[in-house]
C-alpha positions in Angstrom: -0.2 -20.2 17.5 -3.2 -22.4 18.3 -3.6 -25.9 16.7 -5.9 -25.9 14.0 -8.0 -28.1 12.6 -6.1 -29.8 8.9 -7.5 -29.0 5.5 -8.5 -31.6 3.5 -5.8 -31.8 1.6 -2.1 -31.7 3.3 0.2 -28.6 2.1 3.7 -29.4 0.4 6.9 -28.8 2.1 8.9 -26.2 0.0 11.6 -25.2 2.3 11.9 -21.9 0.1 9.9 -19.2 -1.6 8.2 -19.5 -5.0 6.6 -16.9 -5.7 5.6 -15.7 -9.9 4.5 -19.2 -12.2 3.9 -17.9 -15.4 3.3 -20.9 -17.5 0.0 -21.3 -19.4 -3.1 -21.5 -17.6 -7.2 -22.2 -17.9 -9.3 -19.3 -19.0 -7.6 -16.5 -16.7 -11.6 -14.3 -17.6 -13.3 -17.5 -15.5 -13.5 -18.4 -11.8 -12.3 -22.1 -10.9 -14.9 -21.7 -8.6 -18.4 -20.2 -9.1 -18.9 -17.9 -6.1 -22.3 -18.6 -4.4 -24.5 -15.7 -3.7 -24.1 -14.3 -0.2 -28.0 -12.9 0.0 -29.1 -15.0 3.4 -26.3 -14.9 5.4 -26.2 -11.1 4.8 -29.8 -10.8 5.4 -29.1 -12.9 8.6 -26.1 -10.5 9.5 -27.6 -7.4 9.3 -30.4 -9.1 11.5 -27.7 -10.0 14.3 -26.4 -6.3 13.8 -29.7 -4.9 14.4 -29.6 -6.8 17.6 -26.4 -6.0 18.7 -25.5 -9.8 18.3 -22.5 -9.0 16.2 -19.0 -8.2 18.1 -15.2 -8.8 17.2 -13.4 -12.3 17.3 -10.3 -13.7 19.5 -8.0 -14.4 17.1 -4.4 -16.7 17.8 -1.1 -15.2 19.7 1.6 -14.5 17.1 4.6 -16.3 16.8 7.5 -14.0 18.1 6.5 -12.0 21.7 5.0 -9.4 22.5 6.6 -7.4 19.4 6.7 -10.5 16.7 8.8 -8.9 13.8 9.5 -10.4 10.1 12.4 -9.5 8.6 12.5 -8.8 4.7 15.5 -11.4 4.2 13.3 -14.0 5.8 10.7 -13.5 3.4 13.0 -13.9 0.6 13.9 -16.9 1.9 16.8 -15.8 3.5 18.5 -14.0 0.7 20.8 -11.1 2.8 22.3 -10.3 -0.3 19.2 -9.0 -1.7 18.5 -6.9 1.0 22.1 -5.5 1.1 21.8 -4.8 -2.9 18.4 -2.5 -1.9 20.0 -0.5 0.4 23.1 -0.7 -2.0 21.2 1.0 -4.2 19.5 3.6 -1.7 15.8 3.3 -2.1 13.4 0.6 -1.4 9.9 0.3 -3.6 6.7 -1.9 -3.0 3.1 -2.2 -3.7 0.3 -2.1 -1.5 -3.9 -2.1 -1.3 -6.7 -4.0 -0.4 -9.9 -5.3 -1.5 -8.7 -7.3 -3.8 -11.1 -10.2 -3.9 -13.7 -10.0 -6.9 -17.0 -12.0 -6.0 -18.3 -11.0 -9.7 -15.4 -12.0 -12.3 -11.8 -11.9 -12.2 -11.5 -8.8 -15.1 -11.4 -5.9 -12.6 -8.6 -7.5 -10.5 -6.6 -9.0 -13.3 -6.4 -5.2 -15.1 -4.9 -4.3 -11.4 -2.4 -7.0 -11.5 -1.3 -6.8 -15.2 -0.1 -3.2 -14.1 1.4 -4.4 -11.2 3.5 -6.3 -13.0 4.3 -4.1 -15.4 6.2 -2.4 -12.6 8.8 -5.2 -12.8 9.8 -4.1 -16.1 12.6 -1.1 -15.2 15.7 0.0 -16.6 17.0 1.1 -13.1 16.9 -1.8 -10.9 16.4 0.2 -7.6 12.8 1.2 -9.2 11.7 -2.7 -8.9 9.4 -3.3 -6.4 10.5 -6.0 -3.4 6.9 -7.1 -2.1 3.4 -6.2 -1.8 1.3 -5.9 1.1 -2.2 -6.1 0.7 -4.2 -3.9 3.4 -6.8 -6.3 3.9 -10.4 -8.5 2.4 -8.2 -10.6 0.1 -11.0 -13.2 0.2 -14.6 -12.6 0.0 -16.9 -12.7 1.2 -16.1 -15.1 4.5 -12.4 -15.4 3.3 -13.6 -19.1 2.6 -10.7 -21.4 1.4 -12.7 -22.3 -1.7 -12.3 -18.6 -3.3 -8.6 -18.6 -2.4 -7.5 -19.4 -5.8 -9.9 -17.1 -7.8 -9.5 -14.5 -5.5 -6.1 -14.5 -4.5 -3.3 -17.6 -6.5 -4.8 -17.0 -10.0 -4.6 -13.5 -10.3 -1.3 -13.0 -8.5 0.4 -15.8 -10.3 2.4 -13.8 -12.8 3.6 -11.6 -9.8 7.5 -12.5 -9.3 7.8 -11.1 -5.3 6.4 -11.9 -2.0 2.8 -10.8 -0.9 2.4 -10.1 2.7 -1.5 -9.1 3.8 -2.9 -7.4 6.6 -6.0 -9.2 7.6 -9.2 -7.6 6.8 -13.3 -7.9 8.4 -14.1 -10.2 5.6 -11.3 -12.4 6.0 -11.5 -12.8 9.8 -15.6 -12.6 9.7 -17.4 -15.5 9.9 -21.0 -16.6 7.9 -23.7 -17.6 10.3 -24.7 -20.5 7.7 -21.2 -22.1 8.1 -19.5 -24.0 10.3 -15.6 -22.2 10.3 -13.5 -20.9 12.2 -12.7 -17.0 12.2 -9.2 -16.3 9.8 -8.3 -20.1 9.8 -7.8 -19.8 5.6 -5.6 -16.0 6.5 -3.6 -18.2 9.4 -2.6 -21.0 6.6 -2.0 -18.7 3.6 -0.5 -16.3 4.8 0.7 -17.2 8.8 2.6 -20.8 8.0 5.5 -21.5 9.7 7.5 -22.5 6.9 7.2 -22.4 2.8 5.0 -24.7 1.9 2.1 -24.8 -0.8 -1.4 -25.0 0.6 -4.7 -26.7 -0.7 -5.5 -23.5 -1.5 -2.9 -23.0 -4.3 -4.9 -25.3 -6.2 -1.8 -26.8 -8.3 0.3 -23.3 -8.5 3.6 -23.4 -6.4 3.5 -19.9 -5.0 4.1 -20.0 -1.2 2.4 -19.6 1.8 3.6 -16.5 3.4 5.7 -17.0 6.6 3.9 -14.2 8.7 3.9 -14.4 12.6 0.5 -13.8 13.0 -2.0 -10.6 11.9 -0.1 -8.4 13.8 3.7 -8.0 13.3 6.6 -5.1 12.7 8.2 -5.8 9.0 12.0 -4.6 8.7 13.2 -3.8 5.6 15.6 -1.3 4.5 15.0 2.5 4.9 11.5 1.4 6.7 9.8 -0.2 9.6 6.0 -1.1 8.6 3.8 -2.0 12.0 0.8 -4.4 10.3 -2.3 -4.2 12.4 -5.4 -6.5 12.3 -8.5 -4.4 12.6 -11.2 -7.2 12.8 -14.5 -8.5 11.9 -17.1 -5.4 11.9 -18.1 -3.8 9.2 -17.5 -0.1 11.0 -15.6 0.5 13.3 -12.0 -1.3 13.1 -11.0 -2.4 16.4 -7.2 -3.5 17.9 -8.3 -3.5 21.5 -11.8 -4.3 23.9 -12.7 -7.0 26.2 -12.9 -10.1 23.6 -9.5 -9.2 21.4 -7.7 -8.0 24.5 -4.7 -5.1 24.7 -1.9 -7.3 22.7 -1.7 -5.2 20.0 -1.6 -2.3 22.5 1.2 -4.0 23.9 2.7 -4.5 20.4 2.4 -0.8 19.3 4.1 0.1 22.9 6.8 -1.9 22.3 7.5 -1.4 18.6 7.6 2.5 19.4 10.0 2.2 22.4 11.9 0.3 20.0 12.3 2.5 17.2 13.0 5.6 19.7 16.3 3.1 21.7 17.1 1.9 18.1 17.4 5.3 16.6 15.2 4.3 13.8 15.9 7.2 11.4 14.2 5.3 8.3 10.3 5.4 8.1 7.7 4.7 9.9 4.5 3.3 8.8 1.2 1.8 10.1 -0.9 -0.9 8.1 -4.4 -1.8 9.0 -7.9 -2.4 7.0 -10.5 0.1 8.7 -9.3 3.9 7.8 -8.9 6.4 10.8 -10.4 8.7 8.3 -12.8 8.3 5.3 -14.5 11.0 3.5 -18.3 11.7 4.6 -21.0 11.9 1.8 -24.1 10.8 0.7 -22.8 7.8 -1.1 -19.6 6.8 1.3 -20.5 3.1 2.7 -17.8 3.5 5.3 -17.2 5.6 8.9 -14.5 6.5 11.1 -12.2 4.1 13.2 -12.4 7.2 15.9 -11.7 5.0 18.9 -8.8 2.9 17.3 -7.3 6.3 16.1 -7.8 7.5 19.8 -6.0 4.2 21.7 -2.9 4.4 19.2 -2.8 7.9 18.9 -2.5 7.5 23.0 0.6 5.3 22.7 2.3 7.4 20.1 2.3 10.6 22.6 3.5 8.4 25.4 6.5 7.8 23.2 7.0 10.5 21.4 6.9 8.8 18.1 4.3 9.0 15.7 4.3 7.6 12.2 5.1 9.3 8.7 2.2 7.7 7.3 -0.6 5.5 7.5 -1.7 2.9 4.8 -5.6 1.4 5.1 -8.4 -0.2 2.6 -11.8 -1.2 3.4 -13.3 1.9 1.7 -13.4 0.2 -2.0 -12.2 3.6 -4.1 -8.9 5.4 -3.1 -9.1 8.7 -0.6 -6.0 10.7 0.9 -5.8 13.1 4.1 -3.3 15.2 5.5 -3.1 15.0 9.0 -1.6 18.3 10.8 -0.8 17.9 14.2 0.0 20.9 16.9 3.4 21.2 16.6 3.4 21.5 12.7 4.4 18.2 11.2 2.1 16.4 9.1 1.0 12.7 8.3 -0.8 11.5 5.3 -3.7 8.7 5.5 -4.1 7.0 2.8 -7.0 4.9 2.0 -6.6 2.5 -1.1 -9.2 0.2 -1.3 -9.7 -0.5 -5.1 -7.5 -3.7 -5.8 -10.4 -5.4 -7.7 -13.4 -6.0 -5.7 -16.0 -3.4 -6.0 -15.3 0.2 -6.8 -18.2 2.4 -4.6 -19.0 6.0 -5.6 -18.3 8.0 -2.8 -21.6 10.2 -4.1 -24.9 9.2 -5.2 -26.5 9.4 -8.3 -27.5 13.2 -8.8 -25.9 13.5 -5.9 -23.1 16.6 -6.6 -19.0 15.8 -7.0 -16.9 16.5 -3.9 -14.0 18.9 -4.0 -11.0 19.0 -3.1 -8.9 19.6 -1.1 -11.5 20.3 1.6 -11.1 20.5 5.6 -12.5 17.8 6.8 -11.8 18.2 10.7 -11.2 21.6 11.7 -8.5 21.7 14.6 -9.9 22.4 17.9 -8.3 21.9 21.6 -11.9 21.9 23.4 -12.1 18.6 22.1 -8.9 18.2 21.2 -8.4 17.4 17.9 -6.3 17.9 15.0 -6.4 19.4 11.5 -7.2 17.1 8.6 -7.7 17.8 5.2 -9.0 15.9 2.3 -6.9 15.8 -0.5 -7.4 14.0 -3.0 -9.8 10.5 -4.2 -10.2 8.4 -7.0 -14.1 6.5 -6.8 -14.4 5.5 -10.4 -11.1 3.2 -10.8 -8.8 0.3 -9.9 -5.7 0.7 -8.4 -2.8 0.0 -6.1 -0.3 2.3 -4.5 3.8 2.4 -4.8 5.3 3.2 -1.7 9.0 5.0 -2.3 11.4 4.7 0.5 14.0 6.6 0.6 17.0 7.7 3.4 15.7 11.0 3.3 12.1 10.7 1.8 9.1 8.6 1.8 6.8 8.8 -1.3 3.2 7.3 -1.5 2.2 7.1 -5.2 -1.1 5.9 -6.6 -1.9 4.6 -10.0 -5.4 3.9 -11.7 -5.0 0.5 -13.3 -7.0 2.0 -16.5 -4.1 4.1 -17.2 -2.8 0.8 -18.7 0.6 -1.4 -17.8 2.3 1.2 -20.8 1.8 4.4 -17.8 3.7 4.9 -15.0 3.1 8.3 -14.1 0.9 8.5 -11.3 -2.1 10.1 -10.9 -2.0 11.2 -7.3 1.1 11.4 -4.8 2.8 12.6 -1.5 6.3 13.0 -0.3 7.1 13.2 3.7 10.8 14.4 4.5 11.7 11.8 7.2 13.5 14.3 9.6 11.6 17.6 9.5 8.0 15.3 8.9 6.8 17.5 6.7 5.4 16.9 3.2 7.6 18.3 0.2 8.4 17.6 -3.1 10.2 14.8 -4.0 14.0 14.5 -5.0 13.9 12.3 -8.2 16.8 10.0 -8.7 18.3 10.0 -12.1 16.8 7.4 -14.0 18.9 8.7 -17.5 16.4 11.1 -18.6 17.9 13.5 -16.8 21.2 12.8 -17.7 19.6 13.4 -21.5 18.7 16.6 -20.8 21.4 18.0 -19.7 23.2 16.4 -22.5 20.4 18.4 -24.6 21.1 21.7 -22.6 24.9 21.3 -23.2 24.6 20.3 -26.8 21.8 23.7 -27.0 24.8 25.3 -25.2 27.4 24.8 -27.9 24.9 25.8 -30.7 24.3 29.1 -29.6 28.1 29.6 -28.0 28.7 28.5 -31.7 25.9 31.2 -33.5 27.3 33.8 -31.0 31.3 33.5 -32.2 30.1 33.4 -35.7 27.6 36.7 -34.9 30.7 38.2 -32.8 33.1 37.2 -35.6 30.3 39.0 -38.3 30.1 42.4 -36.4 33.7 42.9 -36.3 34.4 42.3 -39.8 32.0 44.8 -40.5 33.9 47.5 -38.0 37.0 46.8 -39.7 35.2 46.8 -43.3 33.9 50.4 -42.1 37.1 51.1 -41.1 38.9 50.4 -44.0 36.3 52.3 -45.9 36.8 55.6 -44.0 40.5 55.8 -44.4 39.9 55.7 -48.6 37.6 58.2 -48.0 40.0 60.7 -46.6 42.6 59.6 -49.0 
């Protein structure tokens, strides 16, 4: 990775994780750091996008080759026992979505994190969740180092677990009043070599993150996650052109020949901000990435391996699509971009409520194109996804942060069978409850086994009391 430029303050050598401080703080309801308004250097950006001024950003190689990969026992700080306990225990959880960043106040993005925490809180261990990885815009507006703590180290300071990012346009982008450099906050939060607390941190301990770079393959157990960096524009997200290059071409090449020599049977998922798909409306602020779709679509049939699902933000509500490809098997997108910054209607005001599920692309071969269907959305709440990994199954849930930290039934999700690549219902694990009912049904059992002896026993007193009546009655 490229030298940069030192902050003003030097980080602190950890040599481990820290992640979760929950000692007493300042007034969690009040930014550190009043956020400035962004009104000129928007106004002068959507003048440089009227001229066509406005283009993606170079951004550093990652650490690691063509393929950098992180594995999860790194992140924990090189805890292999851990990792051997979650596949011990046969399933794998974490959280994930984007947007986070509030420009406004921190109340939106702290009701998001007080539920994600409440996650922590199970009576099954294997339901815990291991990380979080944010799908991109953790800072706003520039992803300026000043914001980092409001935006990102105060609100996730109660959260006990590593917090991976992809990067999104408004980290990497870049205000025309300042002189920065494109992601060079992202690079030292989240890209540092080693553990070490930042400037940034602003007197917390949590960690930087030990990421290769924006792009990268995560291992964990029972899934491999291929993190993507989309870039700076506003519409579309791009991974390759003539500034940026083909390395994440070359990444996605690689990680997919890898996964077909390997075997991989676990799943597959891809990460990026921009969505491949995002519902059309009067009210939606955000398009298709149609010509990203296209270039990784193009290495997926070269390898003949495409993944069980895809995980984006940028949209600011939550949206999911099924994808159905020719040969039957289907992919969910899903689009969660409601971690706190600023839920957007995907209607206008008078404007009538979409329905769903609707078709949204009709499949066609002349062009060829697949079927995709719009399932399901959520434009009025916060919330963050729990992905469920399984041996067998991989389970996308989504839960509205209003539904309080007391919930955790979800209020939208999809299962994908790993081998047939289908979606299906999921196989729960018993958790106890079930256990419960069956010690109900078994208890219900014996009660009526119990009420039918004694009716049995009733009926053939009374044959034997008729009996003994007829005989008198020939005597």
């Amino acid at each position: 990775m490229a030298t940069r430029k030192a902050p003003a303050a030097p980080a602190r050598s950890i040599g481990h994780p820290i992640f979760a401080q929950p000692e007493p703080t300042a007034d969690p309801t009040l930014f550190r750091v009043k956020h400035a308004s962004d009104t000129v250097a928007y106004k002068e950006i959507d003048q440089l996008t009227a001229e066509h001024k406005l283009g993606t950003l170079p951004f550093d190689a990652p650490r690691g080759g063509v393929e950098p990969t992180l594995a999860l026992a790194d992140v924990l700080g090189g805890n292999a026992a851990a990792v051997d306990a979650i596949t011990r225990r046969g399933q794998l959880v974490f959280h994930s979505g984007g947007d986070c960043g509030s420009t406004r106040s921190p109340e939106h993005q702290n009701q998001v994190t007080d539920k994600l925490v409440s996650d922590f809180h199970e009576s099954d261990a294997k339901e815990v969740p291991q990380f979080m990885l944010m799908l991109g815009d953790v800072v706003y507006s520039f992803g300026e180092a000043q914001y980092y703590y409001d935006q990102f180290y105060e609100p996730y300071r109660d959260y006990p677990a590593p917090i991976l990012a992809c990067a999104g346009n408004h980290d990497g982008m870049v205000s025309p009043l300042a002189n920065a450099k494109s992601l060079d906050a992202f690079y030292r939060n989240f890209c540092s070599a080693d553990f070490v607390v930042t400037p940034e941190a602003g007197g917390l301990s949590r960690t930087a993150q030990i990421q290769p770079g924006v792009f990268f393959t995560l291992e964990a157990p029972f899934v491999r996650v291929l993190v993507f960096y989309s870039n700076v524009l506003e519409d579309p997200g791009v991974i390759s052109d003539g500034t940026v290059g083909n390395t994440q071409l070359a990444f996605l090449r690689t990680a997919l020949a890898r996964v077909k020599s390997d075997g991989f049977k676990g799943a597959l998922l891809f990460t990026h901000h921009h969505p491949p798909y995002a519902a059309s409306s009067a009210g939606s602020r955000h398009g298709w990435s149609k010509d990203m779709l296209a270039q990784m679509d193009k290495e997926c049939a070269a390898a003949g391996v495409w993944p069980h699902a895809v995980l984006a933000g940028h949209v600011h509500n939550y949206q999911r699509f099924t994808r159905i490809r020719p040969d039957g098997t289907q992919i969910p997108y899903v689009s969660c971009g409601n971690l706190g910054h600023n839920v957007q209607s995907l209607t206008r005001k008078g404007s009538d409520t979409i329905r769903v599920p609707s078709v949204l692309q009709k499949a066609s071969t002349q062009p060829p194109a697949d079927q995709v269907t719009f399932e399901n959305y959520d434009d009025r709440n916060y919330g963050y996804l729990r992905v469920v990994a399984t041996s067998e199954q991989l389970r996308i849930e989504y839960h509205a942060a209003s539904d309080g930290p007391n919930v955790k039934a979800p209020d939208d999700s999809v299962t994908v069978d790993l081998a047939t690549r289908t979606i299906g219902h999921f196989e729960a694990t018993d958790q106890g409850h079930a256990a419960a009912i069956r010690q109900v049904k078994a208890d219900k059992a014996r009660v009526e086994a119990k009420a039918q002896a004694a009716k049995s026993k009733a009926a053939k007193a009374k044959t034997a009391k008729s009996k003994t009546a007829a005989k008198k009655k020939k005597r």
